[in-house]
N, C-alpha and C positions, 0 to 999 in steps of 0.2 A: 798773277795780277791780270784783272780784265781790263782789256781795251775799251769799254763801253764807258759813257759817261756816267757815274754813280751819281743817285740820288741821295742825299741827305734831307730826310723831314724833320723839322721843329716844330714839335707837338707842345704848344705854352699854353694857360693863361696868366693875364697878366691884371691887375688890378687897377693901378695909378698907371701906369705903361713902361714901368724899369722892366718889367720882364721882359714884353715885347720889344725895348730897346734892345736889350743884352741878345735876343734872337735876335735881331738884327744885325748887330757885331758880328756875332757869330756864324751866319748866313754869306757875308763877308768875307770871311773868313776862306768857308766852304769854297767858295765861288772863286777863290783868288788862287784855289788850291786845282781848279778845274773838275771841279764837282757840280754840281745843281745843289740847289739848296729851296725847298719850298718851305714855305712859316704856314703851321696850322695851326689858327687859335681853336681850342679843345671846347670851350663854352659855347661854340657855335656850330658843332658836328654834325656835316651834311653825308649822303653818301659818296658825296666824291669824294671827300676828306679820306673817311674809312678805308675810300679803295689808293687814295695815294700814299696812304702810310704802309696798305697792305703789298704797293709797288716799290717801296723806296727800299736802300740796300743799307740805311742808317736808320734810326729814330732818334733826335737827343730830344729828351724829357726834360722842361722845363716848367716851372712853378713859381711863385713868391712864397718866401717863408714867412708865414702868418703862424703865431701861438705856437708854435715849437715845431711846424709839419708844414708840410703841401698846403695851400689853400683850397677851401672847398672847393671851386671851381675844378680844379687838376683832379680831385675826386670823384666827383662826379663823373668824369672820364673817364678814369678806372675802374668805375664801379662798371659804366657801360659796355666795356671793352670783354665783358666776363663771354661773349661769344666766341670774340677771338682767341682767349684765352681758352677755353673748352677745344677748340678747334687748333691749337696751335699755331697760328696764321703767321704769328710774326717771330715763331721758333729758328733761331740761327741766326738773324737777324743781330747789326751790330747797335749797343744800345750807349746810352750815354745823359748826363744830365746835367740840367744848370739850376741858380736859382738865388734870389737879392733877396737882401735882408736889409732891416734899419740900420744896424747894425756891423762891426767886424766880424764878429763871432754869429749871431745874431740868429743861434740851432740851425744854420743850413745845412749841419751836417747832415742833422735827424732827418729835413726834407732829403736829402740826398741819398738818404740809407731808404727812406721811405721809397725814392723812385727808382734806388738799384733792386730792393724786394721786388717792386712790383714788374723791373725789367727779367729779375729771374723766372719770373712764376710764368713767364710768357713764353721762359725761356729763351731769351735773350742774350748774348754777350757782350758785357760793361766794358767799357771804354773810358778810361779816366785821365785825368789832367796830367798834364807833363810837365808845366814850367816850371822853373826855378828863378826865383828874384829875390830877391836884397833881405834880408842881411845875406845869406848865403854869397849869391853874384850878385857883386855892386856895382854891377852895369846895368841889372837888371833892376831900377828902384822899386819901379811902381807896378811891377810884375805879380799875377796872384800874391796880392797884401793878403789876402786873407791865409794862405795856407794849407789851401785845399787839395787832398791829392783827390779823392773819391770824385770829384765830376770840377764844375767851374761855380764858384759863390764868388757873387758881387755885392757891393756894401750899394745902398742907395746914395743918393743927392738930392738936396732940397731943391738944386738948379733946375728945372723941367724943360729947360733947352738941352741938358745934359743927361741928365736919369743918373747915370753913371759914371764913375769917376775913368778919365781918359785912361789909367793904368790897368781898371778892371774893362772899358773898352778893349782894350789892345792885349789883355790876356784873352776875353773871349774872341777874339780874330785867331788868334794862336790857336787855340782851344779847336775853333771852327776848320783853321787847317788841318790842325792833327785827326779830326774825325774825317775829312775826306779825302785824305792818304789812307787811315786805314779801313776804309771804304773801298777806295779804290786798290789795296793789297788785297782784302778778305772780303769782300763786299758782291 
């Protein structure tokens, strides 16, 4: 384990701003866990962007699930990243990803498979969710409702003081710790 403060980046975009919430929680998380946490919106990539994602010791990938996939924007990212991707830059690198739907269900898987491919091709190593909540543990009610092992999927809310429902809050704060322990083990 390093002694060094690890970096965790949140590479989002976010559309209505559930996604940028949930990087928020999650950043949270990070931070509580004694990490750094920086939030890159991906729709607005400068070169300092580029070079903090290419210093950080995490990247979680997040997106909204729009029409069964990533929304464009997170795309477009991807499409641009094919430098670093040629050059291996963020190979070894520990990866991870989130991502809100209208929905319970609502295909985040599909986005979630979409951003574990895209974390492989970089060569990257996925990092996936850990909680367990209710029914399972009935302590844990409102603990990933959705079910998600592959990364963190949060259901929206119509509330926009809220974005996200307090349970899916507090599993991406979990979510946000367990990336910067295993950041700071392997990172």
């Amino acid at each position: 384990m390093s002694g060094a403060v690890q970096t965790v980046a949140l590479a989002y975009c976010s559309g209505a701003g559930h996604t940028r919430r949930l990087a928020e929680h999650i950043a949270t998380g990070v931070e509580a866990a004694g990490a750094r946490a920086v939030l890159v919106d991906v729709t607005a990539m400068t070169a300092a962007d580029w070079a903090t994602l290419a210093a950080a010791h995490a990247i979680l990938f997040g997106a909204p699930t729009y029409m069964g996939s990533a929304a464009a924007g997170f795309k477009t990212f991807m499409d641009a990243s094919s430098d670093i991707w040629a050059g291996q830059i963020w190979a070894n690198k520990l990866a991870g990803g989130f991502s809100v739907g209208t929905f319970p269900s609502g295909d985040k898987l599909s986005t979630l498979v979409q951003l574990t491919v895209f974390a492989a091709q970089h060569g990257m190593l996925w990092v996936g969710q850990q909680e367990i909540g209710a029914p399972v543990d009935a302590g844990k009610p409102d603990i990933n409702q959705s079910g998600t092992w592959l990364g963190l999927g949060a259901t929206s809310v119509r509330d926009k003081s809220l974005m996200i429902s307090s349970g899916d809050a507090e599993t991406a704060r979990r979510f946000g710790t367990r990336m910067a322990a295993a950041a700071q083990r392997w990172g």
